[in-house]
N, C-alpha and C positions, 0 to 999 in steps of 0.2 A: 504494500500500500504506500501512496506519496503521502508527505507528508499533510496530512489531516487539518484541515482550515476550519472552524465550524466561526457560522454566519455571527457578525455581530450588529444587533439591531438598534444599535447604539442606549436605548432606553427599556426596563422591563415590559412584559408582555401584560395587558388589562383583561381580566378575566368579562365573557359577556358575549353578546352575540357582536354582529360585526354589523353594528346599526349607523352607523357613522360614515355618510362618504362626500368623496373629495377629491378634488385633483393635485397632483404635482409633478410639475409640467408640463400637463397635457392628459398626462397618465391616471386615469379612474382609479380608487381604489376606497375599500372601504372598511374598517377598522371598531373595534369596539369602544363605549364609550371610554374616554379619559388617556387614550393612547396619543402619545406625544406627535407630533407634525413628522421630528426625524426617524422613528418606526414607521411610522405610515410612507414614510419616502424609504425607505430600505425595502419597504413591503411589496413598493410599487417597481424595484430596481432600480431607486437611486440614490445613489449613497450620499449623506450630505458630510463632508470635511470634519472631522471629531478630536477631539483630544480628551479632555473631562469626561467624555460621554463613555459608557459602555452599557451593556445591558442588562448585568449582574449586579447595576448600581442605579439606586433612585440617580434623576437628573440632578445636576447641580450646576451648571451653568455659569462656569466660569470662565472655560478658555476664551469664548467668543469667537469662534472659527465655525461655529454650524448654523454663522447667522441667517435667513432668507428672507424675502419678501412676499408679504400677504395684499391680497388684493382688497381695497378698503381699510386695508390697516395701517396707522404710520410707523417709522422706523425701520429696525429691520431685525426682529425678535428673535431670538436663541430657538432651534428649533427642537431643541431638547427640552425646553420648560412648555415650551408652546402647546396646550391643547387643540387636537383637529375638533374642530365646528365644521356641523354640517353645510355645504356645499362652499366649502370653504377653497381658493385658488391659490396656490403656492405657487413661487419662483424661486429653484436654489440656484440658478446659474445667470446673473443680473450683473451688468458691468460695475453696478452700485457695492454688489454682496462681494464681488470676487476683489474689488480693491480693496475693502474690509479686510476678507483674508488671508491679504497678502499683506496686508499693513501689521498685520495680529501676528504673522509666522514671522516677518519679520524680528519684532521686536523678542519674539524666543529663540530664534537664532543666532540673533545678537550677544546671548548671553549663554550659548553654547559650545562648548567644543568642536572643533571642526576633524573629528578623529573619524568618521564616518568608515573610510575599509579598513582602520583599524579597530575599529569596535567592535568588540563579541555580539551586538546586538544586528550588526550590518547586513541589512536586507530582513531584516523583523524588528525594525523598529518602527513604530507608528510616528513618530515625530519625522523623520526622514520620510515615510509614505507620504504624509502631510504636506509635505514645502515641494514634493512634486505635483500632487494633486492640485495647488491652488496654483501651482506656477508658479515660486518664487526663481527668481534669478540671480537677484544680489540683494545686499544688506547694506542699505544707505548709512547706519550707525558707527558704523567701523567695531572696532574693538577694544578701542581705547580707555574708554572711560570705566566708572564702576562695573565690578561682574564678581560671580562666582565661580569660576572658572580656577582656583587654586582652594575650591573648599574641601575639606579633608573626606578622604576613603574613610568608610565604618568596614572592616572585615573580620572583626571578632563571630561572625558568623559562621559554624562551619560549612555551612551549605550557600551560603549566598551572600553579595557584597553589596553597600551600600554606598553608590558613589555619588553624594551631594553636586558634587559639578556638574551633573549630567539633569540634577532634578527640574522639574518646569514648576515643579511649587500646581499640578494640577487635584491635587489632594484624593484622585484614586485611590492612591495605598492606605488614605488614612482611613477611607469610609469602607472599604474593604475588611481593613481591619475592627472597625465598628460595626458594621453594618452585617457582615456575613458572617465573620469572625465572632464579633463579642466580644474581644476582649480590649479593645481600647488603650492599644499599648503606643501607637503612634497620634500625632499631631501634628497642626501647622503651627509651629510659633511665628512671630512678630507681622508685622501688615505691609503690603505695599512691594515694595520693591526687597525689604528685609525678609519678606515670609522664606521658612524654611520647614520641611519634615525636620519631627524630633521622636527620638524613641524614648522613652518613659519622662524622668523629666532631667531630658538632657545627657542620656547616656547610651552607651554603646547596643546596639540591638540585643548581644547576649547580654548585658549586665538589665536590660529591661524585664518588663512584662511580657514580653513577645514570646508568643509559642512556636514561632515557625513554622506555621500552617499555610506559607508560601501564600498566601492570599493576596499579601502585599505584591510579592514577585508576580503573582500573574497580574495583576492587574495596571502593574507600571506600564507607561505607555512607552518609554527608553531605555535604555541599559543603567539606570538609575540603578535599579536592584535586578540583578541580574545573578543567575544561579552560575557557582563556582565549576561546576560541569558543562558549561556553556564556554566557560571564558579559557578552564582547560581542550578542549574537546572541537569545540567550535560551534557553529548551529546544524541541528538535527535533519535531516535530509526526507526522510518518513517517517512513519507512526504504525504502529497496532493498536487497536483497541482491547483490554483487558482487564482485569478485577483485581483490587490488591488484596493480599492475602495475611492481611495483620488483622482488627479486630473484626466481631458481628456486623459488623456496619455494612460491608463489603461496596466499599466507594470504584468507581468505573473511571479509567485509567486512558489518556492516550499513550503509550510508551513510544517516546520519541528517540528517535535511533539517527546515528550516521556512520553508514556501513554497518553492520553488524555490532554496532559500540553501544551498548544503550546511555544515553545522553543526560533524557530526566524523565518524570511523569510528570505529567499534565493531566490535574482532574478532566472532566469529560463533563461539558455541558449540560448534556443528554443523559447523563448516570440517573439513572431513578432514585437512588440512594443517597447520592449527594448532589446533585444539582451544579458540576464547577467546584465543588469546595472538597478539601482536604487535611490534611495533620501533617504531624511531621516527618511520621513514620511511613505513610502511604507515598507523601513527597519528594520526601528524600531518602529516606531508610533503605535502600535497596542493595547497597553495592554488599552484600552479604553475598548477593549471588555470584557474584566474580572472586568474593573474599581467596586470596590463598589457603585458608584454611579446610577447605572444598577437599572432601574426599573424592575424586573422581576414578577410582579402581575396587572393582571387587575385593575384599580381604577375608581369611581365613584363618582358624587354627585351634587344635585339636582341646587345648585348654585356654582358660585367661590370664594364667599364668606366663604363657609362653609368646613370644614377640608374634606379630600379623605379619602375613606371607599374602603378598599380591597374587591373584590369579587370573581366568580372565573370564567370562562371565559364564561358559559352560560347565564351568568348576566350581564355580560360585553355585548357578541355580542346581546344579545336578548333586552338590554337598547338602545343601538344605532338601531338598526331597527325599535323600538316599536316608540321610539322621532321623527329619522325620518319621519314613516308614519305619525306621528300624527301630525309633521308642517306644512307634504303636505297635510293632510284632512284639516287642518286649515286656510293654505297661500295660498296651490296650488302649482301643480307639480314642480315649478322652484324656489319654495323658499327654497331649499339645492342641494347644489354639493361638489368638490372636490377639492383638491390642490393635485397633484400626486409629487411624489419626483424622481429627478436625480440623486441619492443617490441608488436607489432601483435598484434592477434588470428589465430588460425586462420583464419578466414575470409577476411580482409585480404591476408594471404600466400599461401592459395591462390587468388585470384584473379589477383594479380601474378603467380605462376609461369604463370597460364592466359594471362595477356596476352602474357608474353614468347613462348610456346611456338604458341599459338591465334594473335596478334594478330601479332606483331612475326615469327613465323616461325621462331625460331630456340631455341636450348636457352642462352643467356647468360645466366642466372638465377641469384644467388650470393646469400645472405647473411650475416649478420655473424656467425653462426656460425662461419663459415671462418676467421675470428678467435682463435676462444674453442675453443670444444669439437668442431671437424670431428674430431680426432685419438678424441676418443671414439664418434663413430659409427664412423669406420673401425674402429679397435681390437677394439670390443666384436663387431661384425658379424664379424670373422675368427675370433672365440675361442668366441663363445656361439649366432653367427645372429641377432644382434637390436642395435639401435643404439641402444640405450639403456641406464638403470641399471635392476638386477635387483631393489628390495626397494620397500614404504613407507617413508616416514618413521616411522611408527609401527615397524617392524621393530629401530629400534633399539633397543629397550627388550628386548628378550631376549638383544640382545650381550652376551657376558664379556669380549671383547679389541677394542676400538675402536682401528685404526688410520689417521688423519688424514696425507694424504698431499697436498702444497701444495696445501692450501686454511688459511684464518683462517674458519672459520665463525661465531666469534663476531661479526665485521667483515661478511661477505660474506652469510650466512644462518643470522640472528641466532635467529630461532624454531625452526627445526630446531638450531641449537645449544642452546638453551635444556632441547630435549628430551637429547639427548645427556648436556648435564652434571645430569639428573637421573639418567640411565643410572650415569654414573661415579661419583654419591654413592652411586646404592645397591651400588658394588663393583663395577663393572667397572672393567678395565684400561685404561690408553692407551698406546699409540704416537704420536708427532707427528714425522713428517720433512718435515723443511722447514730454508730456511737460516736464518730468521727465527724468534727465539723468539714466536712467537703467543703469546695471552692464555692458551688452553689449556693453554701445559705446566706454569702454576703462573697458577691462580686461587683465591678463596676455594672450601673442603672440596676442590679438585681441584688434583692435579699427574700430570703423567706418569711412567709408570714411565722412558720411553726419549724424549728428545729426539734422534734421529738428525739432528743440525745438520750434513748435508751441503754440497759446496759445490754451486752452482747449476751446471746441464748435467748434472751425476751420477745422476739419478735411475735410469736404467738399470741403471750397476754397481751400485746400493746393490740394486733389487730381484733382482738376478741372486745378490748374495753372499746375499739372504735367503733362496732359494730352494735355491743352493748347501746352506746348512745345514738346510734340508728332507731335503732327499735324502739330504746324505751322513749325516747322523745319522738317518736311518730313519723320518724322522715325516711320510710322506707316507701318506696316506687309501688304501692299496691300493685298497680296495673298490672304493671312490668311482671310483677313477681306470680299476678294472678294467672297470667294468660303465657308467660312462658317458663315458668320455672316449677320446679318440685322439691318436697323433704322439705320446706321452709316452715312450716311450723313444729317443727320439733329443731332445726337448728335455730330458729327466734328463742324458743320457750329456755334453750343453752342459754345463751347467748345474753339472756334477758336476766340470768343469774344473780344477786348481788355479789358474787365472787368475782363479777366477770367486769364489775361496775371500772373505770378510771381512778375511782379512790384506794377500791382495795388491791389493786395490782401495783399502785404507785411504789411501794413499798417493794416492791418484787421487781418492778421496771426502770425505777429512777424517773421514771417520767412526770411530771406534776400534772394532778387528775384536770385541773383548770386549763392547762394546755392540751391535753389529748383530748378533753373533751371538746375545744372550740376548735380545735383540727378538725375532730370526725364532723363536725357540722359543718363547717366550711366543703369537705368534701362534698358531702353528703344534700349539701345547696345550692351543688353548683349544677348550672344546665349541661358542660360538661366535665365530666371528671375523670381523670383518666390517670392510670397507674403504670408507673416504669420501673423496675427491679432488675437486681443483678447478683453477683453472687454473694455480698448481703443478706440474702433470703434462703437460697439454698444450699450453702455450704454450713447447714448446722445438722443436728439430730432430728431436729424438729423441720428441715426443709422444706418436705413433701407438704404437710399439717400446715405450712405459709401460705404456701402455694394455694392450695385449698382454702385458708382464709381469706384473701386478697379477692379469690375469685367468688370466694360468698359477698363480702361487701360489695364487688362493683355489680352481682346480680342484685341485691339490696337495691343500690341506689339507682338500679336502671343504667349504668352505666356501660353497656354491651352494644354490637352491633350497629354502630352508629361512627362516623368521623370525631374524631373529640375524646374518646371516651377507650376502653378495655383494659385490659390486664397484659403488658408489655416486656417478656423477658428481655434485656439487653445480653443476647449472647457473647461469652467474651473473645472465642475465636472465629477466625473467618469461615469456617464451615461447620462448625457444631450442630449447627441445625439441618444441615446438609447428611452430616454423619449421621446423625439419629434417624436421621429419613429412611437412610440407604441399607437399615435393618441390622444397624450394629451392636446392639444388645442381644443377649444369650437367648434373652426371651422371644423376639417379635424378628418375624421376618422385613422385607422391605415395606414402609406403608405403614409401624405400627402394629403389625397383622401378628398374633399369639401363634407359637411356633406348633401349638395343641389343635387349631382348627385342621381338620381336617381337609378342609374344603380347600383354606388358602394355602396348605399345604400342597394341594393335589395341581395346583397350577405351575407352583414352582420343580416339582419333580417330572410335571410333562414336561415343560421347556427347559428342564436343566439332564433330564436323561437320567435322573438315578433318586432313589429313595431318601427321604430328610426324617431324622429324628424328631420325634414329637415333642422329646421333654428338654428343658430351657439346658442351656451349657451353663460352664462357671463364668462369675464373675470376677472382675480383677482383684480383689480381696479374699476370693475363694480358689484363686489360681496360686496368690502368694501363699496360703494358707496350703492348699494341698502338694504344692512346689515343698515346705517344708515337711508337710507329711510323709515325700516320698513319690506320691502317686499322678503329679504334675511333672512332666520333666522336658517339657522343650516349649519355647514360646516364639513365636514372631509379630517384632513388633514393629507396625508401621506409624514413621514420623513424628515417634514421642519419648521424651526424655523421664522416662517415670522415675528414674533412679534420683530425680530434683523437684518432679514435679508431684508425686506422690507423696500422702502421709506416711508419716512413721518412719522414716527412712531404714532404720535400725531392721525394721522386718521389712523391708522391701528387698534392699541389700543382700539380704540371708536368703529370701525366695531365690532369687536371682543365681546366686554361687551355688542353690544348690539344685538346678536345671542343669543339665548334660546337654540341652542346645538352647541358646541366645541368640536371634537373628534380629539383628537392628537393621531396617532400612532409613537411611537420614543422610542429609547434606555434611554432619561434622560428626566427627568422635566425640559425642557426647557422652555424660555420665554413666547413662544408660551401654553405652556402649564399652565401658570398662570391664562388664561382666558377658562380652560375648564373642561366641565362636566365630559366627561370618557377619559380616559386614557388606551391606548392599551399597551402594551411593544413590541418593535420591537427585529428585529435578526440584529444583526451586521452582516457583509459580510464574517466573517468567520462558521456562521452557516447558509449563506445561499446556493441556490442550481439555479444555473441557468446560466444567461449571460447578460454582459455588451457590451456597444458598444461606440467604444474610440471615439474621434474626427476625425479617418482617415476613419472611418463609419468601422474600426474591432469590429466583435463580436467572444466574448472570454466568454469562458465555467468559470461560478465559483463554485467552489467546496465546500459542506460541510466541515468546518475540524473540528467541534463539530455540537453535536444537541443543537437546537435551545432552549436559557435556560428559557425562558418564556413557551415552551412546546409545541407551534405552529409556526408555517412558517407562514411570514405575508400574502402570495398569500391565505394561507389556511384561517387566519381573514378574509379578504376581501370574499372569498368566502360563508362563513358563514354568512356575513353581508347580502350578498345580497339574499343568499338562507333565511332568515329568514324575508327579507321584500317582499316574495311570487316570487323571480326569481330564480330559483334551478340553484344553479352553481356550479358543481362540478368537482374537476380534484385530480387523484392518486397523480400524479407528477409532476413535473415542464416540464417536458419533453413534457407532454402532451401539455400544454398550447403553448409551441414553435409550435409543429406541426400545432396549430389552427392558433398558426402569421404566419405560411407558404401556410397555408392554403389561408387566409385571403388578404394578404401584397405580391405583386409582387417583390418586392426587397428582401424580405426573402422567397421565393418560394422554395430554395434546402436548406435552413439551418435547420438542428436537429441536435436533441444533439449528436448522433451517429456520422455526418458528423464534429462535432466538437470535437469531442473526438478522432476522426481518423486524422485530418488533422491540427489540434491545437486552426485555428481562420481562419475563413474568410472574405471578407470586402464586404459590400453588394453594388453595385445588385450580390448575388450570386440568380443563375436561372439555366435555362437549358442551354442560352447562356454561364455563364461564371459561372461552375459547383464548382470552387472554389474559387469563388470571384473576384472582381474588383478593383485593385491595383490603378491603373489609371484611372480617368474616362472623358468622352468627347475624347477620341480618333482621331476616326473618324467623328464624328458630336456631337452635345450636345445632350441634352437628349432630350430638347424639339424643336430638329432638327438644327433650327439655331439660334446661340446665336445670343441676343438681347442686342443693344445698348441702354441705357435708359435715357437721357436727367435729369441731379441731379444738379439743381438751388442750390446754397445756400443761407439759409435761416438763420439768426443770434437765436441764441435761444431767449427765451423771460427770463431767468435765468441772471440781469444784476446786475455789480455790481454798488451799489451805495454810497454814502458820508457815508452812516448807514454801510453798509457791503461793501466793499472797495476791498477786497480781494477775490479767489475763488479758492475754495476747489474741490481736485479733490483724489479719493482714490483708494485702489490696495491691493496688498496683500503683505506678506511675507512667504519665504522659507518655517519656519519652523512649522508653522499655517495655518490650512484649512479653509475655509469659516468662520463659526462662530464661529469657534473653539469649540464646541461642542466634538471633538474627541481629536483635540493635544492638547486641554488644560487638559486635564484628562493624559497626555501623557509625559516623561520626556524632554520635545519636550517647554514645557515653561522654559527651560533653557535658551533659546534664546531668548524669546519673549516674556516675563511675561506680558507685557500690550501694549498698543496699545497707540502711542505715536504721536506728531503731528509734522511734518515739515515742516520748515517754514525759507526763505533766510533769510541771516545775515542782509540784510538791514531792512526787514519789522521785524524785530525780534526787531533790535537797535531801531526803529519807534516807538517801543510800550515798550521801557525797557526789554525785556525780556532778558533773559541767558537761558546756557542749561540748562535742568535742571527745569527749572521753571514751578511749575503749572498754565495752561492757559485756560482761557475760549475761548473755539470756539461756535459761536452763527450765526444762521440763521433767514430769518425772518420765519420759521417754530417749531424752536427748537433749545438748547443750553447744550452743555455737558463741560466736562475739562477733563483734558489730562495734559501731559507730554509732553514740546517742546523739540524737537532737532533740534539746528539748522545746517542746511544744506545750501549746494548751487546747490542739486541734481535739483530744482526749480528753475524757473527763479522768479525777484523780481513779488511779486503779486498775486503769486500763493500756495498755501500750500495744503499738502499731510496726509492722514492717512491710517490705513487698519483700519479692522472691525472685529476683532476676537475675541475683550471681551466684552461682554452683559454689564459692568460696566458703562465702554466708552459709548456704547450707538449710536456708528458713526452716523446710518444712521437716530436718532432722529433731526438730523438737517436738512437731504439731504430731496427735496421740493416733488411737484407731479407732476413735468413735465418732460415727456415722448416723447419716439420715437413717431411722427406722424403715421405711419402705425399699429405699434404692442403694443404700448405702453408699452416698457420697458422704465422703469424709467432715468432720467438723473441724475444718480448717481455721473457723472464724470464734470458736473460741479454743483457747489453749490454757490452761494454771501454770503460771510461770512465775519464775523471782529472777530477777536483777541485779547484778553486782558491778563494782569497778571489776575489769578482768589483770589476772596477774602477769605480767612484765611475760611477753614473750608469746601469749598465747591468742591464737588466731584461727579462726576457721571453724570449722562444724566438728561435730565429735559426735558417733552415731549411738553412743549410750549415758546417759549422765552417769558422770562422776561422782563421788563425793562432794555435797554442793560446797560453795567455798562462800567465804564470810559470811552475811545473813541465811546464808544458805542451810546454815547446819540446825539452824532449831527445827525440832521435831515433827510433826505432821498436825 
């Protein structure tokens, strides 16, 4: 493909019929009400002269170069502010408009550098298109007098440079940075001829506010800001379109290449997910895939004791098939399965469940889901029929009351927040419960009305007393609940408990009853209300039981089936919701589908050729568990680091060593990779070929933009694996394999790649009913008819702290780091975030001596690592904070093995831990606690 131009209509688009018409030039055209004169001339194919102008940004009207002439009107008005009136006659090309601006290019030229084929920007820079389009010639000014033209470079940026000499003072970047962004980290200072961009107040881009969500960068009209891969590299030649594969959000990509180099990304206009906008890590995070540290050769060997021996791939796949069979002549068909990855595409992950199921025999098939979000497929499948989140992204934009239930989406999914806090400027409300004060509850134009700074494991009581004041104050949605819902009067008559009241859990939740009760009302009054949650909710004991509660309140309050409104997991990686589709749980085929039905059974064994066990396989805590019993002994695991990203490490480690085969497929020698035999090399997302599917259940085509430098496509491994342990599985192209999930999966019934390459992304159930997908889901009734009320007791975890571990640990993530950091660490993306550091209130900090700054042991009764304190007051006293993105650290060597009751994801988000100064020398994770050291030693 050349390189990708998408249309710019200098002004946003006005929602409305297209009632409005008028000429410009000559040209009819007819436009909906409120759209500016210069879209309706782009519309009509003529472009009028722009610089201020774009179409990502309200008009602003300051260059004065898209002036025209109206027939009846005096002057000659900006046509970007200018509303089209019906039968209204425009002139853009008048000997009056065209000295204008040429008069207007002049005097920016004038204070320009004349570096034009020395510029990175040369030949895409809109200021240069400019002063050809109006015709300038020369610059009667000279060059003499004042300029800026010696104002100083900003390049503390790793990604991109700020070069003031080049700026036109046209204030794109700064409403970009406001206006899309949110965050407010740029301005214009001084007036007139002194105006300049300033990043915070008055300092270097990175020592600012600024997240680097390149928004600025695209939207410069010069090489003002201009990305470092451009001014290395030069400008990009063509484009692919493709999906980045960092968070749930899964934002749409032009990857701009020259030759074979890839250059940068460029959000994608057209992305349904994000609209143009990006992070930092989608923007620039990438070069992980070229990193040196890229395994690109098969490796082998007989122990993990013993050094890796290169080989070449028919030794590679024909070692893993041969071990395998030989564990299951030796253990029996179920002593090996899989860990599939959310990382990977659809395609990738349905094929690994077919190996385990087709190939290996068995139903052992889990993935890292089971981690993260298992508690939200079960949940929601109980409440609504469907295992997934009810609305778009785009659906937030008609919420009144936004409430954020542990997630940090500013941190975790940064362009879906981006949209939100434009939600909340134009006047919606917030909620944010969570024990951590996120960026949310007070950033620039936004604060929350209610920070419910609960403590961690409470989530239950706090939704139970919200719901309590549903009820007993009368402001549940009768209608709603009469005509589509069931079980509601015996989950009211709960619910209506005085146990269940604000007052008496306050004591159990920290939450003061006056605040959670004018929360729940707030919700609960607004026309819409709508719920977004992240792993917050589900990484406890009580997961599932959240889940289920959230989804009894917003059936309560009517809050379903409608724009505005539902129950919204924020998935944390790019294809979780993808993976769980593609039947990677023990239990359920692709679809969801119970491995017991006979029926959906009987479909996948005609088109797969061979007979499917009926009863569920192990799961990943029952793989580690039976790995140590003996009777688990070979695993393959695709595109996951569980040896950092798993609980308990202590017993994860011991499963692991005591497996006879380990087969890691992945981009790097990860942790996980310490403990195994062969070694595959994976494809990063830029050399793969297929589709992702975000958190709003979009599925988005990904694109080749290199061939795979290991020499195979992992769907193509995985296939090889299982054709060589006697199941022939074979597929051309990726393409193919979709057509079998549609084949297969009633929710992907209309989607191929052809329907995806024509119409961008569709959100599933796409079917014959809704040919291009399901924006909104639960409309007219739920899926499994009528939503179900489900009666969620809370149950206190069994995780307490005691006189030994005093305090509890609850963790999350950060902006500029993905999961295990596996990719942003390889990425200049550890600018921000070199290590993984520990927060902890100024009181329990002063408790224990510590400063900032100080190395500290954090120790469980599981395991004990050190770290870096920061003290913070982001915690309430009692509670302390870390993310998990350096294998160093070691986080989750401490976090225990207690689990959501139904799915058993880990309870990651609470831990009983104590704090200490750590002693001279010691650094790193330790996979069993010690003997605790100073306040450590008093008794239990």
């Amino acid at each position: 493909m050349t390189l990708l131009k998408e249309p710019d209509h200098g002004t946003p688009e006005r929602p409305g019929e297209a009632t409005v018409a008028l000429e410009v030039d000559g040209i009819p055209v007819s436009v909906p009400e409120g759209t500016s004169v210069m879209r309706a001339a782009s519309l009509a194919g003529v472009d009028i002269p722009k610089l201020c102008a774009t179409d990502s940004l309200e008009a602003f009207g300051s260059c004065r170069l898209c002036v025209v002439e109206i027939d009846g009107r005096r002057g000659t008005p900006a046509s970007c502010t200018t509303p089209c009136a019906d039968g209204m006659q425009v002139r853009t090309q008048t000997p009056k408009v065209e000295k204008l601006r040429q008069g207007v290019m002049e005097l920016y030229i004038s204070d320009h550098p004349l570096d034009c084929l020395t510029c990175p920007a040369n030949g895409d820079c809109e200021l240069q298109d400019m002063a050809g389009v109006v015709g300038l010639r020369q610059v009667r000014y000279g060059y003499e007098g004042e300029n800026h033209l010696d104002a100083e470079k900003d390049t503390s940026n790793p990604y991109f440079d700020f070069d003031a000499s080049k700026c036109i003072a046209c204030s794109r970047c700064v409403r970009a940075c406001g206006d899309i962004q949110g965050t407010f980290a740029l301005t214009i200072e001084g007036r007139g001829f002194d105006s300049k961009v300033v990043a915070g107040a008055g300092e270097s881009f990175m020592d600012s506010e600024c997240v680097s969500c390149g928004a600025c960068v695209q939207a410069c009209p010069t090489s003002t800001l201009q990305e470092k891969s451009v001014v290395d590299l030069g400008m990009p030649t063509r484009s692919v379109l493709t999906t980045c594969a960092y968070c749930g959000v899964g934002c749409s990509f032009k990857a701009e290449l020259r030759g074979d180099e890839l250059v940068r990304m460029v959000p994608y206009k057209d992305g349904g997910a994000n609209e143009g906008h990006a992070c930092v890590k989608g923007r620039f995070a990438f070069g992980y895939a070229t990193h040196p540290d890229r395994v690109l050769k098969p490796m082998v060997r007989e122990k993990i004791t013993e050094p890796w021996r290169e080989v070449e791939w028919d030794e590679a796949i024909s070692t893993v098939a041969r071990r395998m069979r030989a564990l299951q002549d030796t253990y029996g068909t179920g002593a090996v399965g899989a860990i599939t990855s959310s990382r990977c595409t659809n395609e990738e992950v349905y094929v690994v469940q077919k190996m385990v199921r087709a190939a290996f025999g068995n139903n052992n098939v889990d993935t890292c889901a089971r981690v993260c979000h298992s508690p939200t497929g079960y949940g929601l499948k109980q409440t609504f029929g469907e295992s997934a989140g009810t609305q778009d992204f785009r659906s937030v934009a008609e919420a009144d009351v936004i409430m954020v239930i542990g997630a940090n989406p500013t941190d975790g999914h940064p362009v879906f927040a981006s949209r939100m806090k434009r939600r909340l400027r134009e006047g919606a409300r917030l909620i944010v419960v969570d024990p951590r004060r996120i960026d949310l509850v007070r950033s620039p134009h936004i604060e929350a009305d209610h920070h419910l700074q609960l403590r961690p494991s409470t989530n239950v009581a706090v939704v139970n007393a919200m719901a309590h004041v549903v009820v007993t104050e009368a402001l549940v949605d009768q209608s709603f609940v009469a005509e589509r819902c069931e079980g509601y009067e015996e989950w009211a008559a709960f619910v209506a408990r005085p146990e269940n009241s604000p007052e008496a859990v306050e004591p159990v939740t920290g939450v003061p009853a006056d605040e959670l009760r004018a929360a729940a009302r707030l919700y609960a009054g607004a026309p819409n209300g709508a719920i977004y949650y992240g792993l917050g909710v589900t990484e406890h004991s009580q997961g599932s039981t959240m889940v289920m509660g959230m989804a009894n309140l917003a059936m309560a309050c009517g809050n379903i089936g409608r724009d505005g409104v539902g129950v919204n997991p924020l998935r944390g990686q790019n294809n979780v919701q993808g993976s769980c589709d593609m039947g990677s749980f023990p239990h359920e085929l692709p679809g969801y589908r119970h491995v017991s039905d006979d029926a959906v059974r009987t479909v996948f064994e005609d088109l797969w050729g061979t007979a499917l066990l009926s009863e569920p396989g192990l799961r990943i805590p029952n793989m580690f568990d039976a790995a140590i019993d003996g009777s688990f002994r070979g695993l393959f695991v695709h595109g996951e680091d569980i040896a950092q990203s798993d609980p308990n490490l202590k017993h994860v480690t011991a499963a692991l060593e005591a497996m006879e085969l380990v087969v890691v497929q992945d981009l790097f020698l990860n942790e996980t990779a310490k403990f195994a035999h062969v070694f595959l090399p994976g494809a990063s997302f830029l050399e793969k070929d297929g589709t992702f599917t975000n958190a709003e259940r979009r599925i988005n085509r990904v694109r080749a933009v290199m061939a795979p430098k290991a020499g195979k496509h992992e769907w193509q491994i995985v296939t090889e694996i299982a054709t060589a342990m006697g199941y022939p599985m074979a597929y051309d192209h990726p393409s193919q394999i979709m057509d079998e999930i549609a084949a297969v999966t009633p929710t992907f019934e209309g989607v191929s790649f052809e329907l995806l390459d024509k119409v961008g992304s569709v959100q599933w159930p796409c079917n014959a009913e809704a040919p291009e997908g399901t924006p909104v889901m639960h409309i007219d009734e739920f899926v499994r008819g009528k939503g179900k009320f489900v009666v969620t007791s809370y149950v206190p975890t069994n995780e307490r702290s005691t006189r030994r571990f005093p305090l509890v640990l609850t963790t999350g993530r950060i902006l500029s780091q993905y999961n295990v950091g596996a990719q942003t660490r390889r990425t200049g993306n550890v600018a921000w975030h070199p290590e993984d550091v520990l927060e902890l209130h100024p009181h329990d900090a002063e408790d224990r001596g510590i400063t900032d700054g100080d190395s500290v042991t954090l120790a469980s009764r599981v395991g004990r690592t050190t770290l870096r304190a920061l003290v913070s007051d982001r915690m309430p006293t009692g509670v302390v904070y870390t993310t998990f993105h350096h294998p160093v650290t070691g986080a989750n060597v401490v976090t225990t093995e207690n689990s959501d009751w139904a799915t058993n994801c880990p309870e990651y988000k609470v831990t009983a831990v104590q704090v200490a100064l750590a002693p001279p020398g010691r650094e790193g994770a330790t996979a069993a606690a010690e003997a605790p050291v100073g306040a450590l030693t008093a008794g239990d």
